[in-house]
N, C-alpha and C positions, 0 to 999 in steps of 0.2 A: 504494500500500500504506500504511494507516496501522493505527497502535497504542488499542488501547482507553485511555482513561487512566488515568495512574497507573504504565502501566508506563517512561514517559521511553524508549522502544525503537521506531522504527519498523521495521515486517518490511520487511525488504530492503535497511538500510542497510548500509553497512560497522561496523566497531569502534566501540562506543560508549567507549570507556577512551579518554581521550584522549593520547597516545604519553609516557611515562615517569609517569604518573601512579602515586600510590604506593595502589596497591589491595591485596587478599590475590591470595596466586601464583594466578596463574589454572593451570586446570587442563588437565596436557598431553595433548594424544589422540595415536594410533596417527600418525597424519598429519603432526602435529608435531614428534615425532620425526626425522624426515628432515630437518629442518632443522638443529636446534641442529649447534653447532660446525663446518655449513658453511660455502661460501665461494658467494656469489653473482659468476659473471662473474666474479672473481679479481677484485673489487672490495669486496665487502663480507661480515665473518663475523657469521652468526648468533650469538650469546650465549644468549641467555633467551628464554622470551615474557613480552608481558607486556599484554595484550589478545586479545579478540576479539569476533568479531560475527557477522552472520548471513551474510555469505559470506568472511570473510576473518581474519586473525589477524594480531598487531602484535607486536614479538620487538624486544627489544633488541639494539644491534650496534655495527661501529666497521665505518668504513672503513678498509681495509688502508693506503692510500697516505699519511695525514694521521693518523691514530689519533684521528678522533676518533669521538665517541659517538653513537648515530643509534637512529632508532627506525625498522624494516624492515617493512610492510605488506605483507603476501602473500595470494594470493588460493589458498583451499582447494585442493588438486589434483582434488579430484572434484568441485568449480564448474566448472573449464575446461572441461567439456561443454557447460553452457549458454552459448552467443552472445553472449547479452542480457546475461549474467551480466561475461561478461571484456568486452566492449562498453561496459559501463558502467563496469566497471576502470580500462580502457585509456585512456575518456576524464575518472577520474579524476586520475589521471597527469601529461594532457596538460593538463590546466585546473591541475591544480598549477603545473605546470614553465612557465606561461606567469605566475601570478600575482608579483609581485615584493615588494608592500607591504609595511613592515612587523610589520604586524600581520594577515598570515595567515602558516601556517606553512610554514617554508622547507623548498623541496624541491631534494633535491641528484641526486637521478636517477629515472629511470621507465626499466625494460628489463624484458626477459625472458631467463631460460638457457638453453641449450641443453636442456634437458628439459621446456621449455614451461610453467616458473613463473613469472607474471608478481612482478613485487616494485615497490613505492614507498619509496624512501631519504629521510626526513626528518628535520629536527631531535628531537634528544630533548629533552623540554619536561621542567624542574622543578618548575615551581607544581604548581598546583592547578583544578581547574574550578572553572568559576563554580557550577555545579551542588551542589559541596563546600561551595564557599562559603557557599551557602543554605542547606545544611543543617546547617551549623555558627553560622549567623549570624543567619540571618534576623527581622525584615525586615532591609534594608541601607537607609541613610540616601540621601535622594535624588540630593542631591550626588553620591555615591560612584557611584551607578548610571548618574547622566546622564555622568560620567567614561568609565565604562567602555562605553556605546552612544557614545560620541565615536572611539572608536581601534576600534569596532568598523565606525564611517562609512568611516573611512580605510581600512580592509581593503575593504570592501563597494564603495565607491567606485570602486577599480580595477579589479575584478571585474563590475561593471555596464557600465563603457566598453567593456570589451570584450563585450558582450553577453551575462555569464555570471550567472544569480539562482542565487544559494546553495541557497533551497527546504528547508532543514532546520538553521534560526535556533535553537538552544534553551542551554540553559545548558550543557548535556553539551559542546557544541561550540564553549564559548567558554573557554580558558582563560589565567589569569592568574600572570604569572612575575616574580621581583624583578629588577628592572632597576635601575643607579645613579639615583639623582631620581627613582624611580617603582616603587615596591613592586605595584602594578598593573600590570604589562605586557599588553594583550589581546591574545592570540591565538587568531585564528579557525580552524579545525577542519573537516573531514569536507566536502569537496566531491563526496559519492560521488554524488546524487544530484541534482548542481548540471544546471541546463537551460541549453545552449547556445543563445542566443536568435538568433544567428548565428554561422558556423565560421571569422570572419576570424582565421587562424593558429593554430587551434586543432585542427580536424577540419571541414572541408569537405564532408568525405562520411559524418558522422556518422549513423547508424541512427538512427530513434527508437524510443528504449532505454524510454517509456512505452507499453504496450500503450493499446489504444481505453477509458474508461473505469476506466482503472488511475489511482488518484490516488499518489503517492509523497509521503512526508514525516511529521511529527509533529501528532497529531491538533488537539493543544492549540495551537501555535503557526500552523499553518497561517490563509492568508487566505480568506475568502469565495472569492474567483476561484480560486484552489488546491484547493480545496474541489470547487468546481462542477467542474472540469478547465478552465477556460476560459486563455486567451494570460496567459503571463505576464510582467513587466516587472518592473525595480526595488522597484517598489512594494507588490511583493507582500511583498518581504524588510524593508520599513519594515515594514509590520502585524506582521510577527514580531518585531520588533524593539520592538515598541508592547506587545504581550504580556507578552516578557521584563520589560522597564521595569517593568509592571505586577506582573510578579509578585515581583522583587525587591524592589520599593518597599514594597508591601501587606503581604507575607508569604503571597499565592494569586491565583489564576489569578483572568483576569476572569471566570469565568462556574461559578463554586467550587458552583452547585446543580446545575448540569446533571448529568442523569441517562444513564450510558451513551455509546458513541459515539454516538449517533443524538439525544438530547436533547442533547450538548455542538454536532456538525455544526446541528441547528437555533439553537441560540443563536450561536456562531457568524456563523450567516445570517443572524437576523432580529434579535436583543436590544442593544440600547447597555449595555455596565457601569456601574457605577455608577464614576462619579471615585474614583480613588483615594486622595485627602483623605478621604472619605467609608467607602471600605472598610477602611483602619485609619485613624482621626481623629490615634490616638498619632504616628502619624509627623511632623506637623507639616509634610506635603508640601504646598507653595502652590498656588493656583491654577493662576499661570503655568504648573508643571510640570504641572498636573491637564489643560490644555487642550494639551500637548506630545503626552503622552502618547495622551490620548483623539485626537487627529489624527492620529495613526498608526495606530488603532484603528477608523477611518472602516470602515462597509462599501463606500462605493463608494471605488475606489482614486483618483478625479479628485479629490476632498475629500481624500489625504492628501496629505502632504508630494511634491512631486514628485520628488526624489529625496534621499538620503543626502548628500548634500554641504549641502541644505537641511535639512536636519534637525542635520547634525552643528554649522550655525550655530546653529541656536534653542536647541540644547542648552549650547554656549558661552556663548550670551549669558546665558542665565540662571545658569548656574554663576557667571560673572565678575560678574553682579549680585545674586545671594542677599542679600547681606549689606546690599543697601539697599534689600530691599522690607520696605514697612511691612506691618503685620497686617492683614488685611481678612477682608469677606466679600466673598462674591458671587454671582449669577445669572444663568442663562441659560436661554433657553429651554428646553432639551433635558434640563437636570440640575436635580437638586436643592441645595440650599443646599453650596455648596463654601468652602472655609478657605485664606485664607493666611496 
């Protein structure tokens, strides 16, 4: 399932608000109701909402035993009819409650109640999306961007080991919270429609939650091989991750002419962007970071980075050396005149 662009929304994900985000009251339906001021399993009371999406709603809460503050993911009660629907919940949940890193977000339970509402108990975040961010900032300086694709490696990283690609990289789902020595905390977001590349401790007997020709994700971030439906690996979630960069840094997507979903899916496939030194020159973004970037952005995935731990090195290095590259030009075969 994916979104025409523009709308940042792919159909079929979970909650795009990401948990304590400070948006206008969402609005409460017939449904929602039944929650507020309950008690989940004598574990945890609904509060508020304060999200939702296309199968599920996010609610403010506390857990009764510790009092602390939680953001509550619950899955529609007229979703629990579809299979595919709570299947994909379920191994929401369970790809949560396995990840630990710091920088994806902490999951403190996955159950269901005795009236068959599934619920996900996670931290409640205070920042802000990166998606905020951009709209409030944009471009962002490249430094600050290659910071925040570095703690988003370390999230990804341990998510990968276990055989798990995220599949829906975008700024909605990355967000950033003030931590002591680090006003940027990244945390990553929305594993709803992450693909179990194997079910070591996860789900063994996991369904496949994508039908035949059903693509799942964000039209704009997604990779060629995500695109096609073809196997995916790590490498799919660097391309997204190459995107992001790109559109941070720039202040727009690589491929800002494409017409439609069906002209962005072709460029996409066939088109190289133009470096991003090149599509805003103002930024002052060097080379070295133009050819990071565009390697991530590779259409065939053996050309990018082989994984996220390699990537989250070349992104260091150039952070820890910015300040001693000199200005140049340069060329290459593939691009036109690029700046550092």
């Amino acid at each position: 399932m994916i979104r025409a662009p523009g709308s940042q929304k792919p159909i079929g994900s979970g909650p795009s608000k990401a948990p304590g985000a400070r948006t206008p009251k969402p609005r409460i339906t017939k449904g929602d109701e039944l929650y507020i001021n309950q008690t989940l399993n004598n574990r945890f009371k609904v509060e508020s909402k304060i999200g939702e999406g296309g199968f599920g709603a996010v609610f403010r809460g506390v857990q009764l035993a510790t009092g602390r503050k939680v953001a509550l993911k619950l899955l529609h009660p007229e979703m629990t009819k579809d299979e595919n629907l709570v299947a994909r919940f379920r191994r929401e949940g369970m790809v949560l409650c396995n990840l630990r890193d710091a920088h994806t977000i902490t999951t403190y339970d996955f159950d269901q109640t005795p009236d068959g509402t599934l619920y996900i108990a996670m931290e409640l975040l205070e920042g802000k999306s990166l998606h905020q961010v951009f709209h409030d900032e944009a471009p962002l300086e490249w430094k600050r961007v290659f910071k925040i694709l570095t703690e988003m490696c370390s999230s990804l990283a341990e998510a990968h080991a276990q055989g798990i690609v995220h599949r829906d990289l975008k700024p909605e789902n990355i967000y950033l919270e003030t931590r002591p020595g680090n006003p940027e905390f990244v945390k990553i977001l929305d594993f709803g429609i992450a693909k179990v590349m194997r079910g070591d401790g996860i789900d063994p007997q996991s369904p496949q939650l994508t039908a035949t020709g059903q693509t799942l994700g964000t039209l704009e971030y997604m990779s060629p091989e995500q695109l096609m439906g073809k196997p995916l690996d790590g490498r799919s979630d660097v391309y997204a991750l190459g995107v992001v960069a790109y559109e941070m840094s720039t202040g727009r997507l690589p491929f800002p002419d494409a017409k439609g979903p069906a002209g962005l899916i072709t460029a996409q496939l066939k088109q190289t962007p133009q470096p991003p030194s090149v599509a805003n020159p103002k930024q002052n973004i060097p080379a070295s970071a133009d050819r990071v970037i565009l390697k991530c952005l590779e259409k065939d995935k053996n050309n990018r980075f082989p994984d996220v731990s390699a990537l989250a090195i070349a992104l260091q290095d150039l952070i820890a050396h910015a300040h001693e590259a000199p200005q140049e030009t340069c060329r290459t075969s593939r691009h036109r005149r690029c700046r550092r």
